[in-house]
TORKOL-418016 format. One record per residue: residue number from 1; x, y, z of N, C-alpha, C, CB in turn. Coordinates in steps of 0.02 Angstrom, whole numbers. Glycine has a CB too. Layout:
BEGIN
SITE,i,n.px,n.py,n.pz,ca.px,ca.py,ca.pz,c.px,c.py,c.pz,cb.px,cb.py,cb.pz
SITE,NUM,X,Y,Z,X,Y,Z,X,Y,Z,X,Y,Z
...
END
This chain:
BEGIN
SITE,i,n.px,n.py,n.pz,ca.px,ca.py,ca.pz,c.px,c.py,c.pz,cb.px,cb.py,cb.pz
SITE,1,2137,-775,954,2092,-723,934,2071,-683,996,2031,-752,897
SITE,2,2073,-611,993,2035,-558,1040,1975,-574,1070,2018,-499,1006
SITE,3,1973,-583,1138,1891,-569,1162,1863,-528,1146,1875,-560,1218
SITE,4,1813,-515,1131,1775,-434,1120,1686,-443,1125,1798,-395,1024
SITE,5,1689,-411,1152,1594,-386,1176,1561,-328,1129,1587,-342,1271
SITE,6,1498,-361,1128,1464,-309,1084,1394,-320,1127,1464,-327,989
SITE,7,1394,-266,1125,1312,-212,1160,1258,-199,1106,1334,-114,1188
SITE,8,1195,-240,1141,1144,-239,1084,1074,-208,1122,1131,-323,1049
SITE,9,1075,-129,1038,1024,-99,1095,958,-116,1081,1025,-21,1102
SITE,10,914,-102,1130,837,-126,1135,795,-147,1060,793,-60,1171
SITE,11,819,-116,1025,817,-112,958,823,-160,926,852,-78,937
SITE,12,903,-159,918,934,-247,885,916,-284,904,994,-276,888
SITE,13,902,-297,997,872,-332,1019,805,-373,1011,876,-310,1049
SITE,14,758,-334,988,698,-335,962,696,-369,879,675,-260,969
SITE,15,744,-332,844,767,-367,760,773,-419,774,831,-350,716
SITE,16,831,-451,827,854,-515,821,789,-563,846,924,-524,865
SITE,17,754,-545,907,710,-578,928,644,-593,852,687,-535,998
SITE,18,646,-537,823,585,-564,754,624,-615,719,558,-496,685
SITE,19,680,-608,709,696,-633,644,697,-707,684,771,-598,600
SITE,20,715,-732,752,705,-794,766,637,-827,765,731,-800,820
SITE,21,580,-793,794,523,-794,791,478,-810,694,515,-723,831
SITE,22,514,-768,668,499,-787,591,545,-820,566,489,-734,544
SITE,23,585,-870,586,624,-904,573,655,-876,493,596,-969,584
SITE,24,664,-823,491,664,-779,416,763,-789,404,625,-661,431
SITE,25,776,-837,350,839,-854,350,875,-824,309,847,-909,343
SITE,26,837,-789,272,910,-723,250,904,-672,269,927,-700,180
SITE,27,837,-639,315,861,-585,355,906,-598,415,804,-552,379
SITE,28,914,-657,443,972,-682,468,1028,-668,447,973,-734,467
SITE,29,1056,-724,404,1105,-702,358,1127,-611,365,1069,-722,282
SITE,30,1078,-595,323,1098,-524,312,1121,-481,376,1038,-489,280
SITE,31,1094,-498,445,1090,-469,514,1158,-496,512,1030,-493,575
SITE,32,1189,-579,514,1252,-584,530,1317,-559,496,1255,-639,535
SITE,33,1280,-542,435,1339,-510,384,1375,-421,397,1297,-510,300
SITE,34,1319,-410,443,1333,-327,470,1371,-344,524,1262,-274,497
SITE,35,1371,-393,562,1375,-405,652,1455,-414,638,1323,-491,701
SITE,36,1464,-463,589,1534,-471,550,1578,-421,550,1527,-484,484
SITE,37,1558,-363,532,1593,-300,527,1588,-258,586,1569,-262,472
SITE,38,1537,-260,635,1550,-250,671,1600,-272,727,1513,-246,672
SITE,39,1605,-343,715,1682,-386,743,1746,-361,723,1689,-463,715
SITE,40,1759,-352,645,1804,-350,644,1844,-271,642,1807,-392,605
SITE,41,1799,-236,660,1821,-149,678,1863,-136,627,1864,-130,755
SITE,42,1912,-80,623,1917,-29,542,1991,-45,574,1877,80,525
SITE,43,2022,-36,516,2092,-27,516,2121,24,532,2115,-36,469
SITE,44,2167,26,560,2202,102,577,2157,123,637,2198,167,506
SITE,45,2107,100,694,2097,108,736,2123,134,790,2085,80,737
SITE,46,2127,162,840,2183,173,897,2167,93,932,2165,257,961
SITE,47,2147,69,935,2146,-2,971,2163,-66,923,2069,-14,1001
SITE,48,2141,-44,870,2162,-104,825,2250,-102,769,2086,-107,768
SITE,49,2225,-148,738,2305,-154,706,2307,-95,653,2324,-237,661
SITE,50,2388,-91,645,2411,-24,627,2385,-67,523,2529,4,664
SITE,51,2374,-19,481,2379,-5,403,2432,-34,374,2385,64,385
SITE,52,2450,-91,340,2489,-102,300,2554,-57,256,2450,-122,272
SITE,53,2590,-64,250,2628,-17,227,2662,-41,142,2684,-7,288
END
């Protein structure tokens, strides 16, 4: 699997820090279910894999 880095701004930063602090477990969830897609980037990307044919 690809290494890949993701940049979290002051912002997210701050989301993620409440939601640990309120130990709040499906705004978790829900935070990791976006982060997910943010991993796995769009198809047909110039960096990622080419569209099925």
């Amino acid at each position: 699997m690809a290494t890949k880095e993701i940049a979290f701004s002051d912002a997210e930063q701050m989301q993620i820090e409440g939601i640990v602090i309120d130990k709040d477990k499906e705004e978790a969830l829900k935070y990791l279910a976006g982060l997910v897609d943010r991993l796995k980037g769009h198809p047909g990307h110039a960096c990622g894999p080419k569209p099925a044919k």
